[in-house]
N, C-alpha and C positions, 0 to 999 in steps of 0.2 A: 782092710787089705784090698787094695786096689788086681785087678784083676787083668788089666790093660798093661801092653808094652810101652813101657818108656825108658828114655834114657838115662842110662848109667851118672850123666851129667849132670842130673836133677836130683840128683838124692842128696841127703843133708847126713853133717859127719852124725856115725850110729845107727844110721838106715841100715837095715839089714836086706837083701836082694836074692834072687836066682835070676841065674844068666838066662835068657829065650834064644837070642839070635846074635849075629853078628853083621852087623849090614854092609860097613864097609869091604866090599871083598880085597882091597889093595893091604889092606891090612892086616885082615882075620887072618891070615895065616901065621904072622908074629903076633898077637892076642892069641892063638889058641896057644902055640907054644909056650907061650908064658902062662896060663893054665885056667885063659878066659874063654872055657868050653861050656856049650846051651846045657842046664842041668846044674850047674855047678853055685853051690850059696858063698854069695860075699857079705862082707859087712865094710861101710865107708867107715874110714880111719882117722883119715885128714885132710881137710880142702885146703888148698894155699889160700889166703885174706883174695886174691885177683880172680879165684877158681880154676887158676893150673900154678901148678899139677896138683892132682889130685891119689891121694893114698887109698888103699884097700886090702883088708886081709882075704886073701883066699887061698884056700887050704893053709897051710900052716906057716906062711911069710906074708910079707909085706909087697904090693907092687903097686910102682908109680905110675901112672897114668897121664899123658897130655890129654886136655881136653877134647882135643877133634878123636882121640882113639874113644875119650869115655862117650862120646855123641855116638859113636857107631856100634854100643854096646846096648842092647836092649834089654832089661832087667822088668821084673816082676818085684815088686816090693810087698814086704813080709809083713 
């Protein structure tokens, strides 16, 4: 278990993560509301074959992800 932030975009389907940060501020506002808050454990789901969009379970649904939103998601991998 790596101990460094990195991005959300780098994980492989089954990786399992806690969220650290959200760097994009243009963004994080719609990531948090959808329920990508620092604290919070995902697991990757599905990567598209190109790497978008990308799937993730967090808390108990499924959310899709464009690439540039998973880049500005800093994740701690488990």
């Amino acid at each position: 278990m790596s101990n460094l932030a990195i991005p959300l975009s780098v994980l492989k389907k089954g990786d399992k993560a806690i969220i650290i940060s959200l760097d994009d501020i243009a963004i994080s506002i719609k990531l948090m509301e959808m329920g990508c808050m620092p604290g919070e454990h995902l697991e990757v789901d599905y990567i598209a074959p190109l790497g978008d969009p990308i799937s993730i379970r967090i808390g108990n649904y499924l959310l899709g992800l464009r690439k540039d939103e998973a880049i500005a998601i800093k994740v701690m991998k488990q």
